[in-house]
C-alpha positions in Angstrom: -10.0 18.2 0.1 -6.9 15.9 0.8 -3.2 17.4 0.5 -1.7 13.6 0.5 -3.0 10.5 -0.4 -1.5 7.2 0.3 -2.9 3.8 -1.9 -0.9 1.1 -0.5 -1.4 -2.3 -2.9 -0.6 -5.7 -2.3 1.1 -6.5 -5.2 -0.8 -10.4 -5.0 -4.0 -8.8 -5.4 -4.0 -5.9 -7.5 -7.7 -6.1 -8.8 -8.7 -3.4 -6.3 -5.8 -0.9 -7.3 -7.8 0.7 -10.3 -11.3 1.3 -7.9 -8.5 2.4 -5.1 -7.2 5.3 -7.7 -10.7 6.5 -8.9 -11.4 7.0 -5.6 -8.8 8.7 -4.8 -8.7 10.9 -8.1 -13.0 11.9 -6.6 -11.7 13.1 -3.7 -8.7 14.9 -4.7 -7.9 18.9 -5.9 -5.3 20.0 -8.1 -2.7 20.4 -5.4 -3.1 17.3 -4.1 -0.4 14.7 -3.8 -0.6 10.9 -4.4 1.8 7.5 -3.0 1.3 4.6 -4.4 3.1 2.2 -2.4 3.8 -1.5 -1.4 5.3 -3.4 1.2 7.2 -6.4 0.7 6.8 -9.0 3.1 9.8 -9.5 5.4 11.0 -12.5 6.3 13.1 -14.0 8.9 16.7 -13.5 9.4 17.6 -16.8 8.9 15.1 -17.3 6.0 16.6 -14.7 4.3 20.0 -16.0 4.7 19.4 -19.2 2.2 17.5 -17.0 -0.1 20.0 -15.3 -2.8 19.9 -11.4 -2.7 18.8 -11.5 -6.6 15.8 -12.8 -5.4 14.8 -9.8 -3.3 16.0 -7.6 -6.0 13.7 -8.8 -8.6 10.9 -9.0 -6.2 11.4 -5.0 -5.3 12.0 -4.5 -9.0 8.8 -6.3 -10.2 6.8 -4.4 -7.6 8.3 -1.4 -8.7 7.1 -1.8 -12.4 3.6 -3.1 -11.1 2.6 -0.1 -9.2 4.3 2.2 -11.9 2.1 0.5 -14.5 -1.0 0.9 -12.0 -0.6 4.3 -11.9 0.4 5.1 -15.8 -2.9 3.2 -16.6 -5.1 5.3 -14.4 -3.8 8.4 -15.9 -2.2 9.5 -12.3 0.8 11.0 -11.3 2.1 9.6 -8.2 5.2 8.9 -6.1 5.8 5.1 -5.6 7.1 4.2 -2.6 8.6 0.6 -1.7 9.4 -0.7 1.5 9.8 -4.3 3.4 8.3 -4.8 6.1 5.3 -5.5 7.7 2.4 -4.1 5.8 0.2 -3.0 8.6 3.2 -1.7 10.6 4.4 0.1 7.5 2.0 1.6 5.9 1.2 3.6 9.3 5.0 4.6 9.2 4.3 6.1 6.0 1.2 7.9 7.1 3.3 9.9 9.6 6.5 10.4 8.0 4.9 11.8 4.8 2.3 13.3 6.1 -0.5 11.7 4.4 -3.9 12.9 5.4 -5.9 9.8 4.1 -5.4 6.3 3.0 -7.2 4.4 0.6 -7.1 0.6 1.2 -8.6 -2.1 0.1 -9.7 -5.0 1.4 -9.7 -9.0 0.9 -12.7 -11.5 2.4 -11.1 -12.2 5.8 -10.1 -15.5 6.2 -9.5 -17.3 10.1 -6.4 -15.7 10.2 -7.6 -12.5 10.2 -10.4 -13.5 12.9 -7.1 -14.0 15.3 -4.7 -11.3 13.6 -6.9 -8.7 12.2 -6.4 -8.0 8.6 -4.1 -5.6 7.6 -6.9 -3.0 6.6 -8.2 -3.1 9.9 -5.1 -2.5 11.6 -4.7 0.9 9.5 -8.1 1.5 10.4 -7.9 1.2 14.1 -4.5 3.1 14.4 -4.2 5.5 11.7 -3.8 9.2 12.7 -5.9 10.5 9.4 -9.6 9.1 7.7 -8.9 5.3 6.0 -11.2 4.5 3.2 -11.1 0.9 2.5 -12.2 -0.3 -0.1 -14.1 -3.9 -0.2 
């Protein structure tokens, strides 16, 4: 089975995050470790410059609590981890520096953007160093 399992959740579309934890629990053993995380959007320098910092901090707070309440209600103990960023670029990040061996994602109806862009899922797909599950 998995040692390390990352569920990274947009915190603007958390309907998936229960599914994402089943999953997870199915293909995990005793020993094995769980992240819950979320990236915060980053925005521009000079963007962020008009916007007060109180704003940022209750943004990081109120993911915080969401992700703690996902994983209270699915009955799992897991680290929460918080970053800003870029999601895609992020989540990868944490793949590697915490040694997570799969990621369960989930996964939105791709709109035109994503036709140009990709979609965040598929970018952990294409470029992450351990199996991605995403769920749809």
């Amino acid at each position: 089975m998995f040692k390390r399992v990352l569920i990274p959740v947009d915190i603007a579309h958390t309907e998936k995050a229960a599914e994402m934890v089943e999953a997870a629990k199915r293909v995990a053993n005793d020993e094995t470790q769980f992240v819950i995380a979320s990236i915060i959007h980053s925005v521009p320098a000079l963007a962020e410059l008009s916007v007060p910092q109180e704003y940022f901090d209750m943004a990081e707070e109120e993911a915080r609590k969401t992700l703690t309440v996902i994983a209270k209600e699915n009955g799992l103990d897991a680290k929460i981890e918080l970053r800003v960023g870029q999601p895609a670029n992020d989540i990868l990040t944490m793949q590697k520096e915490l040694d997570i061996d799969l990621v369960i994602i989930g996964s939105h109806k791709p709109g035109l953007q994503d036709y140009f862009l990709g979609s965040t899922a598929s970018r952990v797909v294409r470029h992450a160093q351990c199996p991605v599950l995403v769920m749809r």
